[in-house]
KERO-434399 format. One line per 4 residues: number of its first residue (from 1); their letters; for each residue x, y, z of C-alpha. Coordinates in steps of 0.5 Angstrom, whole numbers. Layout:
# KERO-434399
NUM) A) X/Y/Z; ...
//
This chain:
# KERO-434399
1) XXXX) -78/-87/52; -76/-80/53; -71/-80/49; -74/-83/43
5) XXXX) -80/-78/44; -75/-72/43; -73/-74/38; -79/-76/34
9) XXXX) -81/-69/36; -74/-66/33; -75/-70/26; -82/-67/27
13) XXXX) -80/-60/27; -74/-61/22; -79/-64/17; -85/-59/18
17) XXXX) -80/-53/17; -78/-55/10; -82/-51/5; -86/-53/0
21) XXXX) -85/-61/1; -91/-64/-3; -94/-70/1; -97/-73/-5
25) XXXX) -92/-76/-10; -91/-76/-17; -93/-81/-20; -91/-84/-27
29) XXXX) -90/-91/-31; -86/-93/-36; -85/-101/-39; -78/-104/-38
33) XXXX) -73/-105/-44; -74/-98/-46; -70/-94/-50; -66/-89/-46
37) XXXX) -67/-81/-47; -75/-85/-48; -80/-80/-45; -82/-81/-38
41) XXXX) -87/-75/-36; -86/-68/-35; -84/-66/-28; -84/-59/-28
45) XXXX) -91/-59/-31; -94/-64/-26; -90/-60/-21; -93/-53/-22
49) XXXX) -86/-50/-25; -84/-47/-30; -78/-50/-34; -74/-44/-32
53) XXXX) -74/-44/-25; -70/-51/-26; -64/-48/-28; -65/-43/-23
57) XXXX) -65/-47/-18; -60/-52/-19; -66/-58/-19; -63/-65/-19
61) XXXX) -65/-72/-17; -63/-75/-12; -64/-83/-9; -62/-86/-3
65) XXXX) -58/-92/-7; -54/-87/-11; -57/-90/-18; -59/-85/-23
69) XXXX) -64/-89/-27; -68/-83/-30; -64/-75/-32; -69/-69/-32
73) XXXX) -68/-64/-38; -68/-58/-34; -69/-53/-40; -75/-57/-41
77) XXXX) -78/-60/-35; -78/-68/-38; -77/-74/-34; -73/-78/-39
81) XXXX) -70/-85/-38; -62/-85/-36; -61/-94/-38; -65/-99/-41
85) XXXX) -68/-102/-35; -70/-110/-33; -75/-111/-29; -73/-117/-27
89) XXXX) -67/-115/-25; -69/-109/-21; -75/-113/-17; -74/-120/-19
93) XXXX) -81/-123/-17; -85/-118/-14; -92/-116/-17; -90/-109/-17
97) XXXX) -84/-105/-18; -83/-98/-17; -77/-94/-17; -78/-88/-12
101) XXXX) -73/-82/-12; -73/-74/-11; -74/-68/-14; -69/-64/-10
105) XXXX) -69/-55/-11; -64/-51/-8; -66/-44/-6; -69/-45/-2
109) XXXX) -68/-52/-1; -75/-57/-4; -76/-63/-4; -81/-67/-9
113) XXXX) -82/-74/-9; -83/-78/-15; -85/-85/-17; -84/-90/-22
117) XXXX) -87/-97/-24; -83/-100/-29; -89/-105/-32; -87/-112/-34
121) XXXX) -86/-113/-41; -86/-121/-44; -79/-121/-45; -76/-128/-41
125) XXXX) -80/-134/-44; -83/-140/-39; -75/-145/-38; -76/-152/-34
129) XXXX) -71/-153/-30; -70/-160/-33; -70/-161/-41; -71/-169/-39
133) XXXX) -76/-172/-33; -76/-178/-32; -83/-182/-29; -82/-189/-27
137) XXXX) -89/-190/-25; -92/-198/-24; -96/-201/-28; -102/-202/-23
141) XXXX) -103/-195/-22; -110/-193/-21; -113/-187/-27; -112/-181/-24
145) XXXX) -106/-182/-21; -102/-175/-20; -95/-174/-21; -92/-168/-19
149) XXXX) -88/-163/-24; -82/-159/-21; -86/-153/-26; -82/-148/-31
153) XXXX) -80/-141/-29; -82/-135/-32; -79/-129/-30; -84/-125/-32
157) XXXX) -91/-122/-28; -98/-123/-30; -100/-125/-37; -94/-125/-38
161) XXXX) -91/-130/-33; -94/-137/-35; -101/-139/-36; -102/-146/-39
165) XXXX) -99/-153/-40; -100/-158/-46; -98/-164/-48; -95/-166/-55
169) XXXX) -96/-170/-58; -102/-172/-53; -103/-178/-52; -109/-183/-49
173) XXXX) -104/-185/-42; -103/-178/-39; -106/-171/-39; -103/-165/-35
177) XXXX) -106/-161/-29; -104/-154/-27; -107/-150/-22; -105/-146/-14
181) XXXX) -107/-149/-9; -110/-145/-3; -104/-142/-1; -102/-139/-7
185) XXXX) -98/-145/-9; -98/-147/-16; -97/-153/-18; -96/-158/-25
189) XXXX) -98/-165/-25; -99/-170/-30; -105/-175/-29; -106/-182/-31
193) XXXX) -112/-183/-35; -112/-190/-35; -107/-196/-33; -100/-197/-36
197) XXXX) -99/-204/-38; -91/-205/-38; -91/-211/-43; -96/-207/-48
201) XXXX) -91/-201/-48; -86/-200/-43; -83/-194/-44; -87/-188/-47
205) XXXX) -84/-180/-48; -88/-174/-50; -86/-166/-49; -88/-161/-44
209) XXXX) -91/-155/-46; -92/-148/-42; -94/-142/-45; -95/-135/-43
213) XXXX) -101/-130/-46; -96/-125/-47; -95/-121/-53; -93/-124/-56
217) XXXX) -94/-131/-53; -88/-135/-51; -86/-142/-48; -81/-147/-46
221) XXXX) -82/-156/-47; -78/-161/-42; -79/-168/-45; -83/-173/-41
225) XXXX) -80/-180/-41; -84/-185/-37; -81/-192/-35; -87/-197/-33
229) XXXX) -84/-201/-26; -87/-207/-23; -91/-204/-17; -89/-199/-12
233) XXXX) -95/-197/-10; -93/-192/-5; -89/-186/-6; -85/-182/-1
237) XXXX) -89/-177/4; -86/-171/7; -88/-169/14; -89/-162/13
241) XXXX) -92/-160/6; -87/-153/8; -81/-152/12; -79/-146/15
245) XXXX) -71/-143/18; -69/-137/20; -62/-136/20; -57/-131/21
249) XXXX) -53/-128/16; -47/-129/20; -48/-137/20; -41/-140/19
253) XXXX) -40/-144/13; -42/-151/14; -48/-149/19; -54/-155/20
257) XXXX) -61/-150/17; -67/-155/18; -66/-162/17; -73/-166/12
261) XXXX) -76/-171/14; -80/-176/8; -83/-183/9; -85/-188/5
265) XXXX) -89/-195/7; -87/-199/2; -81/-205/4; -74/-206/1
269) XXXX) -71/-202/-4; -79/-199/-6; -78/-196/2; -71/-192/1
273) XXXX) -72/-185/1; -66/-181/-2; -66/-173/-2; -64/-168/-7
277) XXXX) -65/-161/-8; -69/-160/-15; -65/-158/-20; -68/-151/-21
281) XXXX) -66/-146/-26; -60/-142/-22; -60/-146/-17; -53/-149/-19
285) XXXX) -49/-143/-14; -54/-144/-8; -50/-144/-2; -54/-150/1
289) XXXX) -53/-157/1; -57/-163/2; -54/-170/6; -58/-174/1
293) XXXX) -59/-179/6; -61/-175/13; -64/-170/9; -60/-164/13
297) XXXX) -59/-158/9; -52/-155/11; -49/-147/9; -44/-148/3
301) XXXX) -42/-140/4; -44/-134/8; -51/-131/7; -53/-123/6
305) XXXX) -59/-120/8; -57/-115/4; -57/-119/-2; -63/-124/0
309) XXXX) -68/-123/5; -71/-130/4; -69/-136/0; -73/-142/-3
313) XXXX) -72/-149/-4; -75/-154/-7; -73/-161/-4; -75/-168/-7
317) XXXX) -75/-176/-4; -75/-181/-8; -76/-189/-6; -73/-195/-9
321) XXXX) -79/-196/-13; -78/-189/-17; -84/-185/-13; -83/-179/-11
325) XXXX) -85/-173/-7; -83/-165/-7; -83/-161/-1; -81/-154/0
329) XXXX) -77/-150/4; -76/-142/6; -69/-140/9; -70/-133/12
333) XXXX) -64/-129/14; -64/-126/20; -60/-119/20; -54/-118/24
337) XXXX) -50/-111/23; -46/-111/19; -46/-106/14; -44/-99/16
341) XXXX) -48/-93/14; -47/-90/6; -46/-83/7; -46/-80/-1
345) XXXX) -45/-72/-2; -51/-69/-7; -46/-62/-6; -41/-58/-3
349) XXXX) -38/-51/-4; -31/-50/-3; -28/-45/-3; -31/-40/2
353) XXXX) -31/-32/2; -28/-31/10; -35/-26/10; -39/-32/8
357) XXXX) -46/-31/14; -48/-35/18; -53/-40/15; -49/-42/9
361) XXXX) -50/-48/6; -43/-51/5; -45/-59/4; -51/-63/2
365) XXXX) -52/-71/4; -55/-77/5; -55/-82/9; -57/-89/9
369) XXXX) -56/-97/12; -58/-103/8; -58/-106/15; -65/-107/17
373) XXXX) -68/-105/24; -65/-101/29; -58/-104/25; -62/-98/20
377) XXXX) -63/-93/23; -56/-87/23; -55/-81/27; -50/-76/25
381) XXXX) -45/-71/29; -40/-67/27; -34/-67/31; -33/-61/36
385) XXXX) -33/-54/31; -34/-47/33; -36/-45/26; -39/-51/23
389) XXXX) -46/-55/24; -50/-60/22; -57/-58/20; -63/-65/19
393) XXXX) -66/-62/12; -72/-68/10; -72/-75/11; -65/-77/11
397) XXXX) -61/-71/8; -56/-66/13; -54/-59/12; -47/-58/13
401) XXXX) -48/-50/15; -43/-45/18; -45/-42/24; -41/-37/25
405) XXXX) -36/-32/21; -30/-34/18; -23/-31/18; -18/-33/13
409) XXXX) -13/-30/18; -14/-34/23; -15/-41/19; -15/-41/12
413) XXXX) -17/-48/13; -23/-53/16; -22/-61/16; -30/-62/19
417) XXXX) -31/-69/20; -38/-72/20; -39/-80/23; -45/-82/21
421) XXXX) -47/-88/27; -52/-93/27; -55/-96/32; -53/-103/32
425) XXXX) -50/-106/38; -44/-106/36; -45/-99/33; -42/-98/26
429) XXXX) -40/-92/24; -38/-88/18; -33/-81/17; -33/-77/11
433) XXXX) -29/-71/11; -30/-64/8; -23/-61/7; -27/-53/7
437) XXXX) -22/-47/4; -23/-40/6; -22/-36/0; -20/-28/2
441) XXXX) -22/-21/2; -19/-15/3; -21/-13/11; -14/-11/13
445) XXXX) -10/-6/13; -3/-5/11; 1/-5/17; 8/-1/18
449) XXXX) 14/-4/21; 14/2/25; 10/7/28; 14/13/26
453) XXXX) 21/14/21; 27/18/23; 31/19/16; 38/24/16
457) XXXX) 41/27/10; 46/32/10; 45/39/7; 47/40/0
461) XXXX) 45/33/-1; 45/31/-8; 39/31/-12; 35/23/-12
465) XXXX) 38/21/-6; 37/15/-3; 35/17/5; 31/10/8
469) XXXX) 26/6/7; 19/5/9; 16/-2/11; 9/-5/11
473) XXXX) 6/-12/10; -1/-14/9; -4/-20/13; -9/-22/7
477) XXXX) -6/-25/1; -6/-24/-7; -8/-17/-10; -10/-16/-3
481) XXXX) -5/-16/0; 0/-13/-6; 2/-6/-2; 4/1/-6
485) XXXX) 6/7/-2; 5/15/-4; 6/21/0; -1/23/3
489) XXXX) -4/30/5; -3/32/13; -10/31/16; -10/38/20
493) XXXX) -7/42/15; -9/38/8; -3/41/5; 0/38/-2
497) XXXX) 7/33/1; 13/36/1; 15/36/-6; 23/36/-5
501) XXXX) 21/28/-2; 18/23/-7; 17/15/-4; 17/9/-9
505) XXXX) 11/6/-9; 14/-1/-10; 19/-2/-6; 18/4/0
509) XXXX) 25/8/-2; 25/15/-1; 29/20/-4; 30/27/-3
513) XXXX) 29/30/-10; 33/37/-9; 38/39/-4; 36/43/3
517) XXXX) 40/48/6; 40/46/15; 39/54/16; 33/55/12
521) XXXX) 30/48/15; 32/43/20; 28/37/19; 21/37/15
525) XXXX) 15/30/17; 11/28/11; 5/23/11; 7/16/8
529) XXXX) 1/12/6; 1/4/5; -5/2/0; -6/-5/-1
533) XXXX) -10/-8/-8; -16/-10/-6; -23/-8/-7; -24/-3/-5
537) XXXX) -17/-2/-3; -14/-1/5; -9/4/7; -6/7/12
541) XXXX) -1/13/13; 6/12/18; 10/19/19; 17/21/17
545) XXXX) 21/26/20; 27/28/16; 32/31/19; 37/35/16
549) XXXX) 45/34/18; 48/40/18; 55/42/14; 61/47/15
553) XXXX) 58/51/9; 58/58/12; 65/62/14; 65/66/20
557) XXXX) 62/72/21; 65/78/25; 61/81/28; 66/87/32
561) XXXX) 69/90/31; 65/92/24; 70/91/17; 65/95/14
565) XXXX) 68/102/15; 72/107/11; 75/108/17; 77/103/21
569) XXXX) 76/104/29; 83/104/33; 83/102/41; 87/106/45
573) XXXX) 91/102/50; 95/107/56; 102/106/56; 101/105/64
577) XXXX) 97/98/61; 100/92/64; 100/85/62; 93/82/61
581) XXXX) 89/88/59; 83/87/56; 85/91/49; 78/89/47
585) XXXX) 74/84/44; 73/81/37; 65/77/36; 64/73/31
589) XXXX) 58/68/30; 57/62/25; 51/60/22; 52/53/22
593) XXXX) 51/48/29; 54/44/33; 62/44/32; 61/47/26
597) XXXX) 59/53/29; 65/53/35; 69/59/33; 77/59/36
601) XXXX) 81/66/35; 87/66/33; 93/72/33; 95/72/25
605) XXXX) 99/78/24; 100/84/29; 106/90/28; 110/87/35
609) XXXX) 107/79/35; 110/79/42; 105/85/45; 98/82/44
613) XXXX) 95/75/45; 88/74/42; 83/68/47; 83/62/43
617) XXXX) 76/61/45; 72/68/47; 77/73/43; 79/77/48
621) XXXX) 85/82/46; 90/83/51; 97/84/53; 102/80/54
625) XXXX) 107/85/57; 107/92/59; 107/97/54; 115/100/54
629) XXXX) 117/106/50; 120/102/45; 113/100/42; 111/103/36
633) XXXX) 105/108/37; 100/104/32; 99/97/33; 96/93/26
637) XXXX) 93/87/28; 90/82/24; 85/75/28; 83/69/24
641) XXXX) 76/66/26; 76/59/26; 70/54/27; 70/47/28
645) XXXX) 68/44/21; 71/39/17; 74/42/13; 75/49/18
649) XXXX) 72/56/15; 75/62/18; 75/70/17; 80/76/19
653) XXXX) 78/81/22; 84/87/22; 85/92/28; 88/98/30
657) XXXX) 92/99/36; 94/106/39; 99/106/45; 98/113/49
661) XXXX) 101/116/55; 95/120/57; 88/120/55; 85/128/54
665) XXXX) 81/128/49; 75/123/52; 72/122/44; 79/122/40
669) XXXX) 76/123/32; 79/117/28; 81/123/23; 86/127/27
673) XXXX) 90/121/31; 90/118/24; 93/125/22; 97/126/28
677) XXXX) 101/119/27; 102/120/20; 105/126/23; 109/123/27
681) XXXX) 111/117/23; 114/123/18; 118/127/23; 120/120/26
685) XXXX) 123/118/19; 126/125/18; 130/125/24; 133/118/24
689) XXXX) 135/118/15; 139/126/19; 142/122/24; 143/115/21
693) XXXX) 149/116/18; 152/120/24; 149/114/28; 151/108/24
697) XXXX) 157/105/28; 153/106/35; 145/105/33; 147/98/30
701) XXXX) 152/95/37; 146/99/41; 140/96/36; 144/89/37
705) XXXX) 144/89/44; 138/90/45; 136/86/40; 138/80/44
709) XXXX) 136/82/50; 129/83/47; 128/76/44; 130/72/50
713) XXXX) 125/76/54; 121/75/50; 122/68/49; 120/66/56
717) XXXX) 115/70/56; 112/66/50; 113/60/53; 109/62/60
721) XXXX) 104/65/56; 103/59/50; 103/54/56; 96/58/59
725) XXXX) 94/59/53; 94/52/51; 91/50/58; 86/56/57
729) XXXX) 84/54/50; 83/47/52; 78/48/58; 75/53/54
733) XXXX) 74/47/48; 71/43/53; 65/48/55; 64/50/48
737) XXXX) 64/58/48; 67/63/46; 61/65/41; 54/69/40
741) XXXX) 48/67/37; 46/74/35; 50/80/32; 49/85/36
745) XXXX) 50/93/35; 54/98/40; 58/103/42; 65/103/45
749) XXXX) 68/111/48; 74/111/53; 73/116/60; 77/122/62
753) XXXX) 81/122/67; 82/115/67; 88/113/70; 89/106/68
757) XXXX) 85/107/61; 79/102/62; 73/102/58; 66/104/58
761) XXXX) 59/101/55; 55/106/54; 48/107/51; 48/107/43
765) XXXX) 50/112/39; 43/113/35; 37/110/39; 33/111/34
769) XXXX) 38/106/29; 35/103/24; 34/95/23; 36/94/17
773) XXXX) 44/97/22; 44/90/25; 44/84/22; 38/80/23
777) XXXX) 38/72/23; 35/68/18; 27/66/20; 27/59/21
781) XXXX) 24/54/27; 30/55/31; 33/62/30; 30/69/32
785) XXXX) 32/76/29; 37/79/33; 36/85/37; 36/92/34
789) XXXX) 39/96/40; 46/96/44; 49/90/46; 51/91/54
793) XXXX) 57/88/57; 52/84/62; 50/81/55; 56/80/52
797) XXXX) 59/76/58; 52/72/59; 52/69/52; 60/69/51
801) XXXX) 63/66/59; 70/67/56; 69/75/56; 71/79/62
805) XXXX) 64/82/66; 63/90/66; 66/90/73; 71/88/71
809) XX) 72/92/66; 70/99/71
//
């Protein structure tokens, strides 16, 4: 009982929180047989609306059997007829017939109710069931004996249906009587009105008229022929005037519905009582039959009470003697479940936009069981869903609503089954099934398949190259998800995008429009953005980095000794000197990075190859052996400066070396030794050209011999020295040295007094010396300008560990 209460309240509530739901319907007629498109009424006017708001508001009809008797012209608001309809066929025998069905308008959701009574027009003349009826009546019957008539059928109603029997040609033997009984029963009989006398006439005929007061009038004839018998004087009685049944609409073919029961006094053959149904009009297919003997009725084939509630049966006895009774019999079907509940669609949107709200109306159904009682009455459930519900709307309509946003992303479809259940026991059951789509709209962004980008492209590259690509994908679809790329702005500088880099907005390939140069720039970031074509369109923007890889496209540059002077500077070397005497030090840098900025030092050419060797990696001059009087005075040497690129670059520095015996002049001017070796060099060449001749003989056996003597020393000098070399150039490869960064300016000035020839590192020459005297570096991101002042030997030696410190040196 609760549960009952509840849901009265429930379907209370729904009902009551429908708008504009008018309680009293409209009401209209109209006579059957009836053209259609023939006018019914005017509902938008009996409704209070105008005609516009129909098509607005998508208004239809809707019927719980799904028939579409009538069409609404929703440009003008008329009822018109959509068929012809048959009364008779509608409501068969029914006093009244009206067709109800509803108005329905969406947004908001309303609801009118609307009837129609189909009138009756006289369309169906009165049909007997019998063209010929045969009486034997005895020829002593008393005037005024009553002979029952199974009576003709109208199918039509009121004045229409029928209203009179004749007789025709009249006769003086019988007249006929029509009435109803108290029950509602109409009867027809024919009444005797004087003795019959079988020697007289024993046989007579007449017809039978019914008539109805139609419009106009129709009627329908049955021949009367009677037969006078000798006496028989009592006819049949039935025990009850109306039997009733009740049977299940399951009832198995051959099932006993009610056996009849009729009597007759009479003796012999006058006394036999035969049973038949009464031939009616479309009682040939009845799905009864009668044992003419026992008086059984039994079930030729299964009932529906969908089909028929109730049945009637007209059942006669006759004796031997011709007489005969009529009674009847009513057959009801008693329901059973079995018909499942009809759900029927009014509407249904799909597809739906991923941001449909909550609330949304996605389909519109009805309900119904043509099951009576608890058989009839449906609950709906749909199954178990996060998204979706069902909402009770009016009477027995569902509202299939969203309860939740969508996202495509995630299901880009729904399969919502709604059962529709009766509550029969069994319970029947009925699942319908809406397929929902979601449809897209563009609340994703690109996404790259990297967080940043690294790209590399070697400097000097050539224009329009092609260095990487960038990837994004969208997880909408369509133009949604149809991504571009282009260069974006920098958010914290708003800076136009590099223009030497260009991206395909296709495909995502970038390009590096122009070459780029390592030593002006080592790596430039861009902003890419990913934009897809929605609207309005989504983007989002990844980093590129590109890093320039650098070439071997820059020479060595020697630093010192200088190459740009007039006068090229000498190194004086003490004749004292022993092997491994730092003569001094050639420094060069490279623009380039990496190994091609590793610089090797390499002796080209020198006046006496045998006296000097240069340090692979630091480029140190010292000697190889001592000094002996027999090396000329002035040194030429020339050193190559190699870097590690692929192919090497290289430069050449020249050098100019004095061998002295003794230093006494601390700040020897480069003018004057160069003079006094000029000098030298003449008084040498004088007094070997006076002397040649006289010398020949012993110069060339002494120049001979000590020619060997040199070369064999010499030699293994070389192979001990090459073989440290080699060891020395080879660690020092490992350790990448051997190079400066920076140019630096000094000055170099030898000590007085000093016995064993070594160098000093003083203070610069011009402490006030101009920048533009020092090389600088380029400004890029990794470089700084180089120091204007002096380089000291602590300096040197820090940036370059092949070199020998000032401790050393002093």
């Amino acid at each position: 009982p609760d549960m009952a209460i509840a849901r009265q309240v429930l379907c209370l509530s729904a009902f009551l929180s429908l708008p504009h739901i008018r309680s009293e319907p409209l009401r209209y007629s109209v006579a059957e047989e009836g053209e259609s498109g023939s006018v019914v009424g005017n509902v938008a006017e009996d409704a209070g609306l105008a005609p516009a708001q129909l098509s607005a508001r998508r208004a239809r009809l809707a019927s719980e059997d799904g028939r579409q008797h009538f069409r609404l012209e929703r440009g003008t608001g008329r009822l018109v007829l959509a068929e012809r309809l048959d009364r008779e066929e509608l409501c068969g025998q029914a006093a009244t017939c009206t067709l109800p069905f509803e108005l329905v308008l969406a947004n908001p959701l309303q609801f009118f109710r609307v009837e129609v009574a189909v009138e009756d027009i006289n369309d169906h003349a009165p049909v007997f069931p019998e063209e010929q009826v045969t009486f034997k009546i005895p020829e002593r019957s008393d005037p005024g004996s009553r002979f029952p008539l199974v009576g003709a059928r109208d199918l039509d109603i009121g004045s229409n249906s029928i209203q009179a029997y004749s007789i025709s040609p009249e006769n003086e033997y019988f007249s006929v009587s029509f009435g109803i009984h108290s029950e509602d029963e109409k009867y027809v009989e024919l009444v005797l009105q004087k003795p019959l006398d079988r020697e007289e006439q024993a046989e007579m005929g007449f017809n039978l008229i019914a008539m109805d007061e139609g419009s106009p009038p129709r009627s329908g004839t049955t021949e009367i022929r009677i037969v006078v018998l000798d006496v028989n004087d009592n006819a049949p009685v039935f025990t009850q005037k109306v039997y009733v049944a009740k049977v299940f609409e399951n009832a198995q073919e051959g099932s006993v519905v009610l056996r009849v029961v009729a009597t007759d006094l009479d003796a012999g053959s006058n006394g036999d009582i035969s049973y038949q149904f009464s031939q009616g009009m479309g009682q040939s297919d009845l799905a009864f039959v009668i044992d003419p003997v026992s008086g059984e009725i039994k079930l030729t084939k299964p009932l529906d009470f969908e089909d028929a509630e109730n049945h009637e049966l007209t059942v006669q006895a006759r004796d031997g003697g011709g007489l005969s009774a009529i009674c009847k019999v009513l057959v009801e079907v008693v329901d059973v479940n079995d018909n499942a509940p009809e759900l029927v669609v009014s509407s249904f949107s799909s597809p739906l936009p991923e941001n449909t709200l909550p609330g949304t109306v996605v389909a519109l159904f009805t309900v119904r069981d043509r099951d009576s009682g608890a058989n009839g009455k449906i609950s709906c459930a749909l199954e178990d869903q996060m998204f979706f519900s069902l909402r009770p709307a009016y009477k027995n309509y569902y509202e299939l609503v969203t309860v939740s946003t969508l996202d495509r992303e995630e299901t880009a479809q729904y399969i919502l089954s709604v059962t529709a259940a009766d509550a029969g026991s069994p319970s029947l059951t009925t699942t319908q099934t809406f397929t929902v789509d979601i449809s897209d709209v563009n609340d994703n962004a690109p996404v790259f398949n990297q967080t940043s980008y690294t790209m590399y492209v070697h400097e000097n590259n050539v224009p329009t190259v092609l260095v990487g690509a960038v990837s994004a994908a969208d997880a909408d679809v369509g133009p949604n998800a149809k991504v571009t790329y282009s260069l974006a702005l920098a958010n914290a500088t708003k800076e136009p995008p590099c223009s030497c880099i260009s991206v395909n907005s296709e495909n995502g390939d970038v390009f590096v429009l122009r070459p780029l140069d390592y030593e002006q720039v080592k790596q430039i970031e861009v902003l890419v953005s990913a934009s897809d074509a929605g609207s309005p369109p989504l983007s989002t923007n990844v980093t590129i980095r590109l890093v320039m890889v650098d070439e071997n496209d820059n020479a060595p540059l020697v630093l010192y000794p200088s190459q740009d002077s007039s006068l090229p500077s000498s190194e004086l070397v003490p004749m004292s000197a022993e092997a491994g005497y730092l003569v001094t030090k050639v420094v060069a840098i490279d623009a380039d990075s990496g190994q091609n900025s590793w610089l090797s030092y390499h002796l080209l050419r020198a006046t006496d190859p045998g006296l000097f060797v240069v340090g692979a990696q630091s480029g140190e001059v010292r000697l190889r052996r001592p000094v002996t009087e027999k090396d000329t005075v002035k040194q030429k040497l020339v050193v190559l400066v190699r870097d590690n690129g692929q192919p090497p670059l290289s430069a050449t520095v020249s050098l100019s070396v004095l061998l002295l015996h003794d230093f006494s002049d601390v700040r020897l001017p480069h003018s004057s030794l160069a003079m006094e070796d000029e000098g030298d060099s003449l008084t040498t060449y004088l007094i070997i050209s006076l002397v040649f001749v006289s010398v020949l003989f012993l110069a060339s056996i002494a120049a001979f011999v000590a020619r060997k003597v040199c070369m064999r020393r010499e030699m293994k000098g070389r192979h001990m020295l090459y073989g440290a070399g080699n060891l020395q150039s080879g660690l020092a490869d490992a350790a990448a040295a051997g190079t400066l960064p920076h140019p630096y300016c000094y000055e170099i000035s030898l000590t007085t007094g000093s016995g064993n020839s070594e160098f000093k590192f003083l203070k610069p020459i011009l402490p006030s010396l101009p920048p533009e005297h020092c090389a600088t570096g380029r400004g890029t991101d990794d470089e700084q300008d180089f120091p204007h002042g002096p380089i000291t030997m602590q300096d040197v030696a820090i940036d370059n560990p092949g070199m020998l410190s000032a401790e050393q040196f002093n």
